[in-house]
Legacy VTK file of the C-alpha trace (Angstrom):
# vtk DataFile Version 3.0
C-alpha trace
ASCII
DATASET POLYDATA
POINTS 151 float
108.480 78.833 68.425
105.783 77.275 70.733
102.566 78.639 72.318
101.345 76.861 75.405
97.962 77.106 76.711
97.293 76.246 79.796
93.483 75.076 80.823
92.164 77.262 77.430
88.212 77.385 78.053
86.862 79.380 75.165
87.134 77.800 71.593
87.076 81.298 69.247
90.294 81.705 71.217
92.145 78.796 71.109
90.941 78.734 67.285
92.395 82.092 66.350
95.732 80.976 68.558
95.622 78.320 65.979
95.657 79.884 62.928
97.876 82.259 64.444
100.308 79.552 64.809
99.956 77.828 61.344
100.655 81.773 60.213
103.906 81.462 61.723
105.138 77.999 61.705
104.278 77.906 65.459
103.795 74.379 67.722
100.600 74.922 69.414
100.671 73.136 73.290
97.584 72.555 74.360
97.898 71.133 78.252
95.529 70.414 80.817
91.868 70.938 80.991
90.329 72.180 78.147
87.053 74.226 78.012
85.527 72.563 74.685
86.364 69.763 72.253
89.080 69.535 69.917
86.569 68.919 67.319
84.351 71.471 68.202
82.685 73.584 65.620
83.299 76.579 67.486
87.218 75.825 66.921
86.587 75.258 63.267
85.001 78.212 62.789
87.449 80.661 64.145
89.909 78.657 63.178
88.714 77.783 59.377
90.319 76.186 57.278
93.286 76.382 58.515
93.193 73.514 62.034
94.320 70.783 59.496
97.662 72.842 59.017
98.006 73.681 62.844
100.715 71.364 64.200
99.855 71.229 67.885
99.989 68.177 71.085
97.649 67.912 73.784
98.833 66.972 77.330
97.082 65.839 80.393
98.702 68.177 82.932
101.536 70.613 83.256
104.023 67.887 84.248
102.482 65.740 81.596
103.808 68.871 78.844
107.417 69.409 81.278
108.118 65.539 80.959
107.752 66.091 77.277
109.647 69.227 76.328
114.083 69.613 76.525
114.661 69.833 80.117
116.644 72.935 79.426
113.713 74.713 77.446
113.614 78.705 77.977
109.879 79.255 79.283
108.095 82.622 79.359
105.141 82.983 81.619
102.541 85.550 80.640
100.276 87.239 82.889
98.850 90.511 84.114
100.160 89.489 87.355
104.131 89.912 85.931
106.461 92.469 87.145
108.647 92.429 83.715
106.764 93.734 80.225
107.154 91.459 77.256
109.630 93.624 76.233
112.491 93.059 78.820
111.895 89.179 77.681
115.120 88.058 75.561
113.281 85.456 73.050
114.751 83.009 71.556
113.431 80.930 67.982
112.908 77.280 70.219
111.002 79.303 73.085
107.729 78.182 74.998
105.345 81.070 75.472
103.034 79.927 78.305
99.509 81.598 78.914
97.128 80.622 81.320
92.919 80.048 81.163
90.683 82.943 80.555
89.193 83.154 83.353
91.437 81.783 85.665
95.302 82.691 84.817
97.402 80.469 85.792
97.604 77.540 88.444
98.557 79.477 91.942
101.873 78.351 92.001
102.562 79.055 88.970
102.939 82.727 90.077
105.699 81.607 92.853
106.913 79.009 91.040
107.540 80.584 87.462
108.134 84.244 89.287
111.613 85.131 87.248
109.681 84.208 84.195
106.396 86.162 84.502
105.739 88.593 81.624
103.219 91.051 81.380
101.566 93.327 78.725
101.562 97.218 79.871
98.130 98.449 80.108
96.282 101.525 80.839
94.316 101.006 84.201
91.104 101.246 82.101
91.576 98.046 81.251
92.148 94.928 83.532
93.381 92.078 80.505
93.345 91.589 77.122
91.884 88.944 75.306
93.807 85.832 75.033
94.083 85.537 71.317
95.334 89.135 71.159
97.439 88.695 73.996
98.827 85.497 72.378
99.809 87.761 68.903
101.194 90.449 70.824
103.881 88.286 72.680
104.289 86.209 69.709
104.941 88.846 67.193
107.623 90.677 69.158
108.697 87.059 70.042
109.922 86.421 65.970
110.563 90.519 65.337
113.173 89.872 68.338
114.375 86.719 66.335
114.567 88.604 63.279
112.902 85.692 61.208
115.074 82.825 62.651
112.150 81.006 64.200
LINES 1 152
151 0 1 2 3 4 5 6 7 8 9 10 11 12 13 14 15 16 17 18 19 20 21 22 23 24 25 26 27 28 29 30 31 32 33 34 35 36 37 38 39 40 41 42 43 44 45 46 47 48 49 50 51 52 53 54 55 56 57 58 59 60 61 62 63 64 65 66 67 68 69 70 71 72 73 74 75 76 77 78 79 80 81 82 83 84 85 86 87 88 89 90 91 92 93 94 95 96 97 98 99 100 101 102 103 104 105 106 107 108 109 110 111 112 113 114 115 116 117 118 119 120 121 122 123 124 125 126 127 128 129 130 131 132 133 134 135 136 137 138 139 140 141 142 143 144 145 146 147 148 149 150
């Protein structure tokens, strides 16, 4: 399976992503502009040990990471801006989960663009978005539970 960031600003996160992904046997994608350095200390930390294990590519842009992938890749978009809940998603063990920044979500036309293929988390309306890393685990999880461990 893959996990794509898109634009990723804060380090804890994208270090926890990481060691989520070297947990799993997960490609990490990390594309665009990215909010620290890869080698960080901050990424280190939350990612310990465990970054030299993390099998991941960085890209310049989003066409930069499209040019790169199967053209026929199955793409999941997650955001709290998606009609469909993660569950209605049919995953597959070669899928790309995409997330966007932090702060930002996505690209704008990403949410025009990517429409079909916008996922969302159910939430209570306490709450406006979960934390990427969490959000990342969530979708990933159900993502291999779905594949029943062919990933």
């Amino acid at each position: 399976m893959n996990i794509v960031l898109v634009n990723p600003e804060i380090p804890f996160n994208t270090g926890n992503i990481g060691r989520t992904c070297v947990s799993t046997n997960t490609k990490l994608h990390l594309v665009g502009k990215l909010g620290f350095e890869i080698s960080d200390k901050y990424i280190k930390r939350s990612a310990m040990d465990y970054w030299q294990h993390l099998d991941y590519e960085l890209y310049d842009n989003f066409e930069d990471f499209l040019a790169k992938i199967p053209k026929d890749a199955e793409m999941f978009f997650f955001s709290t801006k998606g009609k469909k809940t993660l569950w209605e998603a049919k995953y597959t063990p070669d899928i790309y989960l995409i997330f966007g920044s932090e702060s930002a979500g996505f690209p704008k036309d990403f949410y025009t663009k990517y429409e079909d293929k916008l996922y969302t988390i159910p939430m209570d309306g306490k709450v406006r978005s979960l934390n990427l890393s969490t959000t990342a685990g969530i979708v990933l999880f159900e993502a291999i539970r779905q594949c029943q461990g062919q990933w």
